[in-house]
N, C-alpha and C positions, 0 to 999 in steps of 0.2 A: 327262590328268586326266579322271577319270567324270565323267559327269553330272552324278551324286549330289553329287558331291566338291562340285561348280561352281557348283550352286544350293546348298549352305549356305554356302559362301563370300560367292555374291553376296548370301544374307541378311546376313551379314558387314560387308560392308561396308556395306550400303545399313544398319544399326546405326551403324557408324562415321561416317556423313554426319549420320545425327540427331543424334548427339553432337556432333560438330564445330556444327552449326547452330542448337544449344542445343534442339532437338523435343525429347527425353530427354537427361539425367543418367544413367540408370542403363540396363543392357541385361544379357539374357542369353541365350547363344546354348548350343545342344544339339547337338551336332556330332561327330564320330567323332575319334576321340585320332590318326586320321592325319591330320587337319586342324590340330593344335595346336599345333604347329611354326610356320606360314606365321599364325597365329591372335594368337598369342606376341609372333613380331616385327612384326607389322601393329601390336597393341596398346602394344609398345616404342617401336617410331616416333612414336606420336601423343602420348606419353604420357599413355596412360592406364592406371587401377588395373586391377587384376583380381583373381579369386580362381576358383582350377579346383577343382570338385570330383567326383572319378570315381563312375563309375556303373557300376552290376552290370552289368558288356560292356564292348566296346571304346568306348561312348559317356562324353563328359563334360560336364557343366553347365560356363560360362565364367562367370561375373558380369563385365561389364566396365563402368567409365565414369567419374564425378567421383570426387575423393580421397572427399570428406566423405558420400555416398552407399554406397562400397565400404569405409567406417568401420562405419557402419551396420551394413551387412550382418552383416560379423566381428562386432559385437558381438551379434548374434541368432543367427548360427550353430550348427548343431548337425552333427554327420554327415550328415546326411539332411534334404533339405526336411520332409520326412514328417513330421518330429520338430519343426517349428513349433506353435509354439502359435496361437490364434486371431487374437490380436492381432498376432504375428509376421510370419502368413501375410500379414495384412490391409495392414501396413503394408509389406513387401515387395513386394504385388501395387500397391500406390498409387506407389512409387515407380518400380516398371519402367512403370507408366502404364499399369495396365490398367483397363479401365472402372469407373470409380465407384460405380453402381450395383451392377454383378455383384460389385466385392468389398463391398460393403454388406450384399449379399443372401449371398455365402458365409461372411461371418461370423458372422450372424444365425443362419445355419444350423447351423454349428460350435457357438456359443454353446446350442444350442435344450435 
């Protein structure tokens, strides 16, 4: 196994120990489509939701984590993150737990 392969994996997992430990609900991991096999069944075993969505290259977004979070998502979903709207983006970035502020401040911005 690469390197490469080894360290998104161990971001992987070290997602899947937040989840299990309740730190995050929600997670999303960016990782190469040869990864998404060993991704797949990790996420089978614990069960947890997901949702794969491919990217222009061999890379793909994963969403993985509670049912009722990976609800969510599908229901704001579009093709493309890109294609979020402000409020979309804001409430997506709240739930994978990224800083409060910063999405305050990116929304603000979107909105301007």
């Amino acid at each position: 196994m690469s390197i490469d392969k080894r360290k998104e994996l161990d971001v992987f997992f070290h997602m899947i120990y937040e989840l299990d430990k309740g730190i995050r609900g929600l997670a999303l991991l960016t990782t190469n489509e040869n990864n998404l096999d060993a991704v797949m069944e990790k996420l089978s075993l614990c069960n947890y939701d997901f949702i794969i969505e491919k990217l222009n290259s061999e890379y793909v977004n994963i969403f993985f984590g509670k049912k009722s979070q990976i609800q969510v998502v599908k229901k704001m979903k579009r093709n493309s993150l890109k294609e979020l709207n402000p409020e979309e983006d804001f409430i997506l970035g709240t739930l994978l737990g990224y800083n409060i502020s910063v999405q305050c401040e990116r929304y603000l911005g979107k909105n301007s």
